[in-house]
C-alpha positions in Angstrom: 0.0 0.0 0.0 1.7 3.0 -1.3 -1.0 6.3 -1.4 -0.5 9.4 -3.4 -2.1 11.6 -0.5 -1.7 15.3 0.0 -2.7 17.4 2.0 -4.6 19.9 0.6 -2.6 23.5 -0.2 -1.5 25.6 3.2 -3.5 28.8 1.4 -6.5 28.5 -0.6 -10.0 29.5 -0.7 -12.5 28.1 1.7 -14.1 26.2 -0.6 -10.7 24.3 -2.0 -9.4 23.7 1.4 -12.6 22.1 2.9 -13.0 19.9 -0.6 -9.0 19.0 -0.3 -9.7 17.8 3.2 -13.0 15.8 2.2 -11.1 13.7 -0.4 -8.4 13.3 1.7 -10.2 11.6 4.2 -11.9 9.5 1.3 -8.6 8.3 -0.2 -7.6 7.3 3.0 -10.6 5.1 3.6 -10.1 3.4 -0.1 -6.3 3.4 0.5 -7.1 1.1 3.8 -8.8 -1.1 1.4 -6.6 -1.5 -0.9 -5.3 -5.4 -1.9 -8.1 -6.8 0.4 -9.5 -10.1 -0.5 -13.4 -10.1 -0.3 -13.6 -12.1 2.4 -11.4 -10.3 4.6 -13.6 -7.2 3.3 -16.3 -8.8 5.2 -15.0 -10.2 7.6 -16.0 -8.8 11.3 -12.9 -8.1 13.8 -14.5 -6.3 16.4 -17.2 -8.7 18.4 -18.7 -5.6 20.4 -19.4 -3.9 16.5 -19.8 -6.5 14.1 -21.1 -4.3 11.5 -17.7 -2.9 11.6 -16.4 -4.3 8.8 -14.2 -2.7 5.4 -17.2 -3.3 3.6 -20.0 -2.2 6.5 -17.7 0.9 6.7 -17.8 1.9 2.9 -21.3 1.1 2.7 -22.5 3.6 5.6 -19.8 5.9 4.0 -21.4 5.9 0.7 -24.8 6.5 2.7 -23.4 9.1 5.0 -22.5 11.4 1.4 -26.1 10.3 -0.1 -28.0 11.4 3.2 -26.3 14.4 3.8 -25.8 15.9 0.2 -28.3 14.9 -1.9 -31.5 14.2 0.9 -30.8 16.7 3.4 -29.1 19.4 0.8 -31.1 18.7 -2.3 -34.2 17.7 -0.5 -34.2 14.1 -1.8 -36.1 11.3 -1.8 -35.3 9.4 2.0 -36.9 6.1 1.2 -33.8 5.4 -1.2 -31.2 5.7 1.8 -31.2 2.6 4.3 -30.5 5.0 7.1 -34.4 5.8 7.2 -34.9 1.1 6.9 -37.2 1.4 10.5 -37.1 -2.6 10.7 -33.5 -2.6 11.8 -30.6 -0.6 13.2 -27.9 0.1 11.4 -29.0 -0.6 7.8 -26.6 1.6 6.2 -23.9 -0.8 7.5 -25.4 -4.4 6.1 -23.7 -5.2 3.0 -26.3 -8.4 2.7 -22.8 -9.9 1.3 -22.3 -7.6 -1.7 -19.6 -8.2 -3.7 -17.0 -5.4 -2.1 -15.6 -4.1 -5.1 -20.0 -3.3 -5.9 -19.7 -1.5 -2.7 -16.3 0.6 -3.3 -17.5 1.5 -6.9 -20.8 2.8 -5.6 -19.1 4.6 -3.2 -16.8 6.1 -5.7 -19.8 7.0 -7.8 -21.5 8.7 -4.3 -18.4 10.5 -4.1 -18.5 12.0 -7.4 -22.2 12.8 -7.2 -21.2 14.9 -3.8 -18.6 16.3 -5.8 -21.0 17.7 -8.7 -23.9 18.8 -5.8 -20.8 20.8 -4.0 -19.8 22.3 -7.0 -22.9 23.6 -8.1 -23.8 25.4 -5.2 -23.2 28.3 -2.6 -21.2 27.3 0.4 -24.0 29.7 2.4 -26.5 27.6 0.6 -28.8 26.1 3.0 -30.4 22.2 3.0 -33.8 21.8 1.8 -35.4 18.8 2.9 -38.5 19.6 5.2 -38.0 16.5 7.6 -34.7 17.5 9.1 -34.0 20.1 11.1 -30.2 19.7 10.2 -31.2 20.3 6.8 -31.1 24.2 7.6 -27.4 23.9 8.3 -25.0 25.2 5.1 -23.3 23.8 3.5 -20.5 24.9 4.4 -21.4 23.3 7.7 -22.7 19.7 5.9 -18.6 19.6 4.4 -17.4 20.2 7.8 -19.3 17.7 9.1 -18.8 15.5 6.4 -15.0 15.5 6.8 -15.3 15.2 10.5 -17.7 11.9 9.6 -14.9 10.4 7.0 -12.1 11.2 9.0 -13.8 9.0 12.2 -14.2 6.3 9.8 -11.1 6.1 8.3 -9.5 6.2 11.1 -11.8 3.1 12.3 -11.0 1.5 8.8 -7.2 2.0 10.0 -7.6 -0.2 12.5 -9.8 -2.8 11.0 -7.2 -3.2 8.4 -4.7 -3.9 10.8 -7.0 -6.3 13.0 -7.7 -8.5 9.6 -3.8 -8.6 7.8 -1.3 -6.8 10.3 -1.3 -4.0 7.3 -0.8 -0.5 8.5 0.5 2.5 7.9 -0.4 6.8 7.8 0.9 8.7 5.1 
């Protein structure tokens, strides 16, 4: 595992600093799952969180950029986001055995989608959905948050990478 990760530039623009940190928190969750065998990708390593696998913690990822961009920003449909499944805790997580390179390219895909939603709008721009009182925050405050989100989790993928293979490692 060799990354290509920067951080983003010392001076910029608010907007280029908080999307520099956002995808470097993402590459550092794909980097952690680089080289892993599908089964180790869903393989559970912590018994108190067994939803905390590489490929629970991609999937909620991929989620987390879905609810908060294009539900509680664009005012979305909720029904398509597991987060809202009432029958059972932590939907976003269950990969229902997916295949995990499914799960990384959706994720990928989320990520660009979040990408095209940031770029198109104000960084004062507010949420619209009319079911979430976070929904009011800015954007500006939705990027903070989700680079506060994808930080926590790849840090947590840091350590379930080393719990599966021994494989570790900060750029």
């Amino acid at each position: 595992m060799t990354p290509e990760l920067r951080r983003p530039p010392l001076r910029a623009d608010e907007r280029t600093t908080l999307g520099g940190w956002l995808d470097l928190q993402r590459r550092i969750l794909r980097w952690k799952c680089e080289g892993l065998s599908a089964e180790d990708a869903h393989r559970s390593v912590i018994p108190t969180s067994p939803a905390m696998t590489m490929a629970g913690l991609v999937s909620h990822m991929r989620w987390t950029e879905h609810l908060w961009l294009e539900v509680a920003f664009l005012g979305g449909d909720k029904k398509r986001n597991p987060v809202f499944d009432a029958p059972g805790e932590d939907a976003d997580w269950r990969t229902g055995g997916r295949p995990f390179a499914e799960l990384l390219a959706e994720y990928e895909a989320q990520c660009a989608r979040s990408d095209e939603i940031v770029a198109a709008a104000s960084l004062d721009d507010t949420g619209r959905h009319p079911d979430f009182h976070d929904s009011g925050a800015s954007l500006r405050w939705m990027l903070i948050h989700l680079v506060e989100e994808t930080g926590r989790h790849a840090g947590h993928a840091d350590l379930v990478r080393e719990l599966l293979d021994g494989t570790k490692g900060y750029y």
